[in-house]
N, C-alpha and C positions, 0 to 999 in steps of 0.2 A: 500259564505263562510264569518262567522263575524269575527275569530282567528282559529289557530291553537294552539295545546297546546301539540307537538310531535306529533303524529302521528292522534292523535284524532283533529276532525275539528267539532268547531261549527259552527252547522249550523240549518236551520230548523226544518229537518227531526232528529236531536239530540237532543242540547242543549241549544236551541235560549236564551240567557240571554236577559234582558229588563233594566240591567245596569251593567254598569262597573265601580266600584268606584276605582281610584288608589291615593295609601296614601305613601307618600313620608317623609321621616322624617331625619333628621339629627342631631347629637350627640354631649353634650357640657357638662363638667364635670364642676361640681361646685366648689369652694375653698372658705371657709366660713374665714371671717375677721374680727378683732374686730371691733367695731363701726361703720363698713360700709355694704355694700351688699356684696353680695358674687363675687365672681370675677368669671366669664366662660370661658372658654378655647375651642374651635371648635377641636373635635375630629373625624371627617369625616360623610361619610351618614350612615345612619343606613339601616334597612333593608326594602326593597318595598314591599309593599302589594296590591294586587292587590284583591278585591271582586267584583265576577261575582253572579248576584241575577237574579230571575224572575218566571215566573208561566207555566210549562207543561201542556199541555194537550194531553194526550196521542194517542186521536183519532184522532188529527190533526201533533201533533211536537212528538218529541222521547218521551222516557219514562223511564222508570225503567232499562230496557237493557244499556241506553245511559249511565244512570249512573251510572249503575255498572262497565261500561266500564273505568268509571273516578276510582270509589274507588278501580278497578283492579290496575291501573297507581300509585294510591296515597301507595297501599300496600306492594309497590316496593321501594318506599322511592327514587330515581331516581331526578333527574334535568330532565324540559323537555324545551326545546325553546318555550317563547309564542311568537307569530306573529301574528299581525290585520290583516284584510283582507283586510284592506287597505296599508299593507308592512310596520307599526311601528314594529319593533322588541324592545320588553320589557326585556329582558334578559332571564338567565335560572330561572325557577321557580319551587318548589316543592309542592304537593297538603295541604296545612295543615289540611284544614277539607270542610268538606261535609256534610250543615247540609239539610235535607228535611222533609218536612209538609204534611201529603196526604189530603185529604178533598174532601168531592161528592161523594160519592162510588157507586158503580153497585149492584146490588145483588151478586155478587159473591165475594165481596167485594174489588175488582179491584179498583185504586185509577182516577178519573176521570179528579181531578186537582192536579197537586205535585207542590207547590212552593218552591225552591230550592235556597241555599246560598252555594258557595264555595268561599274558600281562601285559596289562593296562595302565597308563599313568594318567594323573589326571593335570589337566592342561588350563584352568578355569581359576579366577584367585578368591575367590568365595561364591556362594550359589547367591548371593547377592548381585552381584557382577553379572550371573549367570541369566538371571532368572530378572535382572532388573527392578526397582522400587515398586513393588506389590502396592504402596498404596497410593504411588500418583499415578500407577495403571486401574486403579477402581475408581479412582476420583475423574479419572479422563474418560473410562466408562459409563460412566454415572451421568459425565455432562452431555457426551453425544447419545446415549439416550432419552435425554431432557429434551434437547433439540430435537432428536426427530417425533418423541410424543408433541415438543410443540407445534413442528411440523403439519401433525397432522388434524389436530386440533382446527377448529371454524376460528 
């Protein structure tokens, strides 16, 4: 598995991408001044984008099925959790577009290579937000665990 992106897993047999570019940006309003430069003010981050790119070939990696499975996901309009498959969590992300190339065709005019660009924004205002207070979810764990060993206890 390279990510998940909800329910959908890249992977081989899918959507193998061959890059992952992530574009980080941050917000600063300008305030224009006589004889000087302008003055900037830091107005927080702006929105992550993440573009997953590369080239299918359908008799070896997914195909056309894979990714209709994506523009299914993006037509929903939906947040989905992406996740590496190495356990980065990138936030919730929505599909912005899906663009694809076909090229080499069969006689039947079946596409033999698709190279494929998708991007993703991400829709989530911190994986805190996301993922909610980690430690008053161990601490509420903790206590209904209590309860039910008391539970069972004589």
């Amino acid at each position: 598995m390279m990510m998940t992106l909800g329910l959908f897993v890249f992977m081989l047999k899918t959507v193998p991408y061959q890059e992952l570019q992530l574009q980080k940006q941050w917000r600063h309003a300008s305030n224009s001044r006589i004889g000087k430069r302008p003055s900037l003010q830091f107005l927080g981050p702006d929105t992550d984008t993440i573009t997953l790119s590369g080239t299918l070939m359908p008799a070896i990696t997914g195909g056309r099925i894979s990714l209709l499975a994506l523009e299914q996901m993006a037509e929903t309009g939906k947040g989905w959790p992406l996740i590496g498959g190495e356990g980065t969590i990138y936030g919730m992300f929505v599909i912005e577009s899906i663009n694809t190339t076909k090229s080499e065709f069969f006689r039947d005019g079946a596409a033999r290579k698709i190279d494929f660009t998708i991007t993703l924004k991400r829709i989530d205002e911190t994986l805190q937000s996301m993922l909610g207070d980690l430690s008053t979810q161990l601490t509420q764990l903790k206590d209904s665990a209590i309860n039910m060993a008391g539970g069972l206890l004589p």
